[in-house]
C-alpha positions, 0 to 999 in steps of 0.5 A, a space after each residue: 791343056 791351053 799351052 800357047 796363050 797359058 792356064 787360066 786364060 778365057 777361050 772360047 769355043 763355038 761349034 755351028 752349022 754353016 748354010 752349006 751343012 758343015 759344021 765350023 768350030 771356032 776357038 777364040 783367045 784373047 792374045 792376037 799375036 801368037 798365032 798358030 804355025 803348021 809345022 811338020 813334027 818329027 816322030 820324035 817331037 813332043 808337040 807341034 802336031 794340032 794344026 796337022 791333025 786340023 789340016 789333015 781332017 777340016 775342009 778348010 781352016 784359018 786364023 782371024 785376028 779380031 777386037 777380042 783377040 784370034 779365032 783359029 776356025 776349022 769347017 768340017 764335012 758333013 757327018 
């Protein structure tokens, strides 16, 4: 479920290979102001837990706000 920017809005998914062998995935979305925050959810929290979970695996990640809207991007090890 897209919850942040709301069904039925386009994103766009991209996954390549770097030049250093790790893998990028983007996700795209037209809304450039709501941008992610990484919070610590409790056990108890319903939500709030994707960007902990992007943290705890990716090499690195970050946001990049564009003509198009944000790209939220992650870099991925090598498998």
């Amino acid at each position: 479920m897209v919850r942040h920017v709301g069904e039925g809005t386009p994103v766009r998914v991209r996954v390549a290979r770097t030049d250093g062998g790790r893998t990028r995935v983007e996700v795209t979305d037209p809304d450039p102001h709501a941008l992610p925050v990484l919070v610590c959810a409790t056990g108890e929290d319903e939500s709030g837990r994707g960007l902990a979970l992007l943290d705890a695996v990716a090499l690195r990640w970050g946001v990049e706000r564009g003509v198009e809207g944000k790209t939220v991007w992650c870099e991925l090890g090598e498998v």
